[in-house]
N, C-alpha and C positions, 0 to 999 in steps of 0.2 A: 483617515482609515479606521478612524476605533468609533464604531456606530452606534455602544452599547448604549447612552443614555437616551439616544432618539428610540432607540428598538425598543426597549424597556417603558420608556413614554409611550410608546406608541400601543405596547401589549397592556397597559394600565388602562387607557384610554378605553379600549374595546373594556375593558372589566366596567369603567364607568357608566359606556352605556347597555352594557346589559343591566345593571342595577337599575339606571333610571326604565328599564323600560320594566324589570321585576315590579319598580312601582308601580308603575301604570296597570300593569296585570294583575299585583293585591288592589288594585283601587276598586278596579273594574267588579272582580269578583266579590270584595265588599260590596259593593251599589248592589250587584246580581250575581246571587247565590250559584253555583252550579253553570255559569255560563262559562263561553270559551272566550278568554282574550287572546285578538289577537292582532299582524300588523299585515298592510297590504301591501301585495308589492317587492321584491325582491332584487340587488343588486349584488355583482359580483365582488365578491370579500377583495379588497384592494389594499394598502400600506397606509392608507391614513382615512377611512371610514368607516372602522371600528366594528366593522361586518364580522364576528366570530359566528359562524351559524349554528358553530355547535354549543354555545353559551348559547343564543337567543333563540333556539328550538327546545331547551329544557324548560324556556319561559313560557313561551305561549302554547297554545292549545289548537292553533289551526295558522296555516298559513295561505298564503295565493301567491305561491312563487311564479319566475320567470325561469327558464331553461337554463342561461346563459350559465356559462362557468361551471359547467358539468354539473349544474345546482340539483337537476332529478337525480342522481345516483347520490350526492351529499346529501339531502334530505332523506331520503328512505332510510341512511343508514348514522345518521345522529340522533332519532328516534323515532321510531319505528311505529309508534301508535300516535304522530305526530299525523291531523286530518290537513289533507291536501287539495287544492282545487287550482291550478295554476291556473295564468291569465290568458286567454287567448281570445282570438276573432282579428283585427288591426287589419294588416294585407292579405292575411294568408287564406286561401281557399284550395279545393282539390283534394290533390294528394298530401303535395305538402300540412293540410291544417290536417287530413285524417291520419297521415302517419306521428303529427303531433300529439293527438290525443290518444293514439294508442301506444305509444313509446310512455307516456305520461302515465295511462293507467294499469301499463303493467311495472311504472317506479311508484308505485302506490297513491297515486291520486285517486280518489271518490269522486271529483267530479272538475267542471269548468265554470273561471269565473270570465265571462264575457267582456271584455272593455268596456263597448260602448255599444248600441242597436243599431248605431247608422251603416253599420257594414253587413249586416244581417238582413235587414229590414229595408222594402223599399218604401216608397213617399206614400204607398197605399195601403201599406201594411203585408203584404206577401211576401215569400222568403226572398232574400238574394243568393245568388248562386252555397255564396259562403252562411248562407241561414242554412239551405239546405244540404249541404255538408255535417251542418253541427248537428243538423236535427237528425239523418241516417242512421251518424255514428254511433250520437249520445244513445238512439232509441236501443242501440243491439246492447250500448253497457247497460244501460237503466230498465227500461221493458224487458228484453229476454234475458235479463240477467248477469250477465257476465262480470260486471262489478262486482256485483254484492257475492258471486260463487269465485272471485279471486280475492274478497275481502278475506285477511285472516292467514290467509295461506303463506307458506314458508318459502322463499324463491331462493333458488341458486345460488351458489358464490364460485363453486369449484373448489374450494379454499383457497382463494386468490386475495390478497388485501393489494390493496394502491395504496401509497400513503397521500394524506393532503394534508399539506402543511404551511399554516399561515405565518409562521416563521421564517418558511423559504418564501414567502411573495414578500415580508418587510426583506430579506437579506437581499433578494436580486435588486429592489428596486434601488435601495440604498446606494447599492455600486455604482449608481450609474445615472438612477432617474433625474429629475428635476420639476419643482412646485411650476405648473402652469393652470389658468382656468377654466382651460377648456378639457384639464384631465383629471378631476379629481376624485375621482370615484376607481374604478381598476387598475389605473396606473401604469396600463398597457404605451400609452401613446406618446408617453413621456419615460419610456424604460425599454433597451432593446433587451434588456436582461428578463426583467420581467415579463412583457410579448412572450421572449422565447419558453419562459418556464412554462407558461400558459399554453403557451402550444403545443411543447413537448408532452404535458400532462393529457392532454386529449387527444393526442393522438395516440397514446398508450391504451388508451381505455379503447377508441377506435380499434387497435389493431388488437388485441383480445377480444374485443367483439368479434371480428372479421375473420380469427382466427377459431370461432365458433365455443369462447370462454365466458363466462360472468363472472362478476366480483364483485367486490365492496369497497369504498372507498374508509379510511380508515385515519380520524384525525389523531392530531396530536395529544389531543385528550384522552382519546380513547385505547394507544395506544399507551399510554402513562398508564393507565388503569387496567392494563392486563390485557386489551380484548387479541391480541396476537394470539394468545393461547390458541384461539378457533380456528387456525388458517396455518397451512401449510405452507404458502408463497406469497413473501412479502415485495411488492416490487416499490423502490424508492425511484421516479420521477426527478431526478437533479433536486431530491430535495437536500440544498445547501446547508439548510440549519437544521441541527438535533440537538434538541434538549438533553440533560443529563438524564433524566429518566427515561425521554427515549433509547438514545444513546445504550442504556443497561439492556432496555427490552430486547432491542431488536439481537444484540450480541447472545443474550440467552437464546432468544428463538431459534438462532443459528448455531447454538449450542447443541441445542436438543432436536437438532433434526431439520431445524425449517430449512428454505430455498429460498437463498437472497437473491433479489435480480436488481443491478443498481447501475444505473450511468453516470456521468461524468465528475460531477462535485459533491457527490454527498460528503455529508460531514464537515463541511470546510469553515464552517462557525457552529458558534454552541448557539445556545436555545437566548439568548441576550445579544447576540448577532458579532458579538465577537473574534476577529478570525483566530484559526487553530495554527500550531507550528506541525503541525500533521492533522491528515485526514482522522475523526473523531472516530470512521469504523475502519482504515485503513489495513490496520492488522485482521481485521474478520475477510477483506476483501485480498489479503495479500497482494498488495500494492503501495509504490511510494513514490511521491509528485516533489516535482521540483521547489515547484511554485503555489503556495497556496491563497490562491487569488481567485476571483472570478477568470472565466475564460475572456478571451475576447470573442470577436467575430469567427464564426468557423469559416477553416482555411480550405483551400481545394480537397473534393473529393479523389479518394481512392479506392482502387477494386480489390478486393482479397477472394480467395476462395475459401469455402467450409466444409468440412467434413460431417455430411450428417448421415439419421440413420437410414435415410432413402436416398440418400449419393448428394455425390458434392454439388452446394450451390454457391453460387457470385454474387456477392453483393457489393454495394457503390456507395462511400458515405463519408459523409467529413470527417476527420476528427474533433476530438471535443479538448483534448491534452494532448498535445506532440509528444508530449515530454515522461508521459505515465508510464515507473517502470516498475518491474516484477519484484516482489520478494519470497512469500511463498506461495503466491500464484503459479497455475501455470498457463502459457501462453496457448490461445484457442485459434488466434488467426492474426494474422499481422501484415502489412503492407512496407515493403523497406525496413524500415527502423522502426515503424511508430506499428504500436501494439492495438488492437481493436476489439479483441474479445480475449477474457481471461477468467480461470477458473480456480476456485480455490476451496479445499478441504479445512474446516473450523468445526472443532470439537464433531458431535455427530451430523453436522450440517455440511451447507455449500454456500458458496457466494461467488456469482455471477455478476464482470463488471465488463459492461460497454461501451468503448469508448469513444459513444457517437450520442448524440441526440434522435431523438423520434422525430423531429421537426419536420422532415422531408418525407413522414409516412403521408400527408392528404395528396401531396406531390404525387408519389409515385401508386397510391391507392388504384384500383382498377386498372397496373399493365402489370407487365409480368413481372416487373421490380417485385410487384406485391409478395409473387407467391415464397419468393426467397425468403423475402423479410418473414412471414407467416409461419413458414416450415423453421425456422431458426425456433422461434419461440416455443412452435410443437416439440422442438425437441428439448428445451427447458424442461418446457413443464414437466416433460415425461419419465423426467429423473427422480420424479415424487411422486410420481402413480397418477400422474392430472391427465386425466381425458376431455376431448370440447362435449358440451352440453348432450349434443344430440349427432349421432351417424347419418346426416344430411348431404346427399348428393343434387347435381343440377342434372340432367338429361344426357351431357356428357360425359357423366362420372366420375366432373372435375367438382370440389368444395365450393360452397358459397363463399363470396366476397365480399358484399357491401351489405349483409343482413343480421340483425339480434337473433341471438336462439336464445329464446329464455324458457326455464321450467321450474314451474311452483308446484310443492304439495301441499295435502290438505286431507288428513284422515287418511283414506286407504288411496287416495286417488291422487294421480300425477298429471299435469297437464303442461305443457307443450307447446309454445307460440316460437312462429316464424317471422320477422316484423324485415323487409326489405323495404329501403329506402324509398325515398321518392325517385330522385333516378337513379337507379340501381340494374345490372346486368346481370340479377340474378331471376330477373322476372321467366315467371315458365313455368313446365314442368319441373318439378324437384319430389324427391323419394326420400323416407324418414327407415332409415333401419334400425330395425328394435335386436336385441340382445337374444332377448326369448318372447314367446309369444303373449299379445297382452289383446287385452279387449279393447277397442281404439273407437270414440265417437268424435265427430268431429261437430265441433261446438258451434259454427259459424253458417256451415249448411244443415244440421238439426238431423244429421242422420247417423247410423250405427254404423262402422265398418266391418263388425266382426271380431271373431280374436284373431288376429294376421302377430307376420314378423315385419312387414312391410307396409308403411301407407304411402299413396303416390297425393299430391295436390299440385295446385297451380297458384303460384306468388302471384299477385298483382302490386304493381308497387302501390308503397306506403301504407298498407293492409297486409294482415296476419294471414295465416294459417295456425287455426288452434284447435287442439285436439285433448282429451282426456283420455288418459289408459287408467285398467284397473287388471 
């Protein structure tokens, strides 16, 4: 149970090979002046491959990531003038490769790096289905622009931070994983701790999107170095371990104002993987745990009702602690004995603790478990003045479900993308309501709509709707 010397090994190791690869990128730019080093290819940061992305992104100068592990929202926001061209082509055609490359270039890629030609290219050299896919797409970002008139531009966050913490993928796996070699890279397949941590984190980010939010994800480096300052709501993801300099941050933030939103284990080792005799932010969250251990397997669901500020809704979820009791929290919703949502007042802040996992959001994504889950979080947010992106209706009057709203500025002008999934049931008409009136051109059919308070489009899946106001 004391994991600190393999933890501590294992965060040295990631330092080792960011150095060896710092050498490689002085070598490179020795040989050629002014060039960009960099590495190809990208895997998800795991417990023992030394993946810190946010060490090996202040290294190089361009990368050709892969998606996986929420990697397009990690890169955009561990350095931001970092040049991007992720990998694609492989199986993907349709919807599916066109909603990949436009998800990709509005998380700041300039462009695609192709695999291979044999899935593009037939034996006579004409396109294949999937050539002409890339070729459409590429033409609207490259030809009419649209890249290079979102290069630069400022995008969204809400003031929402995620945290990502590679502290909590060595702590979960630790508990529980084991060395096999067919899993050494993510550490999913050999961890149900880790699996869960992994999943629970994307489906956070998932139901913020859905819930019509943006944000940033926000590592442990960056939160040591102050960047909390810029964000009003910090949400911790079961991240298990916090450093002591975390640890300080996030407690200030919530000092002076922020909105903690935190589920089941935070805190429950330090930043050397350690476990705690109490939870590290326990007293910011007012609460206190029997056991400070990993969980185990979630036990049967329960239904509780909530009070919100559009009427009470039911929701259905395991718990994550039987055993999590109040101190000077107060209780938000509970089922029998066991507590599920709780609130608490710290210094000029809040702290919001769940005591459930996201796990079962792709679960219940697209029925009407959804909208429960969704409205809970609207009314988080809205205890700090967070509003979702954009005033987007469907044809029925009901919110979008399974679509990005994202909005970047850029000088005087604001623009506006819709990104619904590949299968997504948001496809249709849908109406964007504006606050006050703006001048609105829509970027994708090349025409002006006038100054309205209203514009109406029609989603196609895995394609935008994009528009500029001014």
């Amino acid at each position: 149970g004391n994991y600190a010397g393999w933890f501590d090994h294992r965060t040295f190791m990631e330092e080792v090979f960011a150095r060896a690869l710092q050498v490689a990128a002085d070598t490179v730019r020795g040989v050629d002046p002014g060039s960009r080093p960099s590495i190809s290819g990208t895997q998800v940061p795991g417990p023992s491959n030394a993946l810190n992305w946010y060490r090996l992104d202040q290294i190089v100068d361009y990368l050709q990531p892969y998606s996986d592990g929420d990697q397009d929202e990690l890169h955009r926001g561990t350095r931001p003038d970092l040049i991007l061209t992720g990998f694609t082509g492989y199986q993907d055609h349709g919807k599916v490769l066109r909603h990949q490359l436009w998800h990709r270039l509005f998380h700041g890629h300039i462009g695609a790096s192709l695999f291979w030609h044999y899935t593009a290219l037939n034996a006579d050299l004409t396109l294949t289905e999937q050539g002409q896919d890339l070729a459409q797409t590429i033409n609207e970002f490259r030809n009419e622009g649209l890249a290079l008139l979102l290069r630069g531009a400022e995008r969204e966050n809400c003031g929402i931070a995620v945290h990502y913490s590679l502290h909590s993928v060595k702590g979960h796996w630790i508990t529980d994983g084991h060395i096999a070699s067919h899993d050494l890279s993510s550490g999913d397949e050999t961890s149900a701790h880790l699996k869960r941590f992994h999943a629970n984190r994307h489906a956070w980010l998932l139901a913020l999107e859905d819930a019509g939010y943006q944000h940033d994800l926000l590592s442990t480096e960056q939160i040591e170095a102050g960047k909390l300052a810029g964000y009003r709501v910090l949400v911790l993801p079961d991240s298990i371990a916090l450093s002591d300099l975390e640890t300080s941050a996030i407690r200030e933030f919530v000092e002076q104002g922020g909105l903690l939103i935190t589920d089941a284990e935070s805190g429950l080792m330090n930043g050397h993987g350690r476990w705690q005799t109490a939870g590290r932010i326990d007293d910011v969250l007012g609460v206190q745990r029997v056991n400070i251990r990993s969980a185990p397997a979630e036990g049967p669901p329960a239904k509780f009702r909530v009070a919100l500020s559009d009427g009470p809704v039911e929701l259905e979820v395991a718990p994550a602690d039987p055993d999590l009791r109040l101190t000077t929290a107060h209780p938000g919703a509970a089922a029998s004995e066991t507590l599920f949502l709780m609130d608490n007042r710290y210094g000029s802040g809040r702290a919001i603790t769940l005591n459930f996992w996201m796990t079962d959001y792709e679960r219940i994504r697209k029925s009407n478990a959804q909208s429960a889950r969704l409205n809970l979080l609207r009314d988080y947010l809205s205890l700090v003045g967070i509003r979702p992106v954009a005033d987007i209706r469907r044809a029925s009057g009901g919110t979008l479900a399974c679509s990005q709203v994202i909005a970047f500025r850029k000088g005087v002008a604001k623009y506006l993308a819709v990104l619904p999934e590949p299968e997504c049931s948001d496809e249709g008409l849908v109406t964007v309501n504006l606050a006050e009136p703006r001048h609105v051109y829509d970027l994708r059919a090349h025409r002006s709509l006038g100054r309205v308070t209203r514009v109406t489009g029609r989603l196609v899946a895995g394609e935008p709707l994009l528009f500029a106001f001014l």
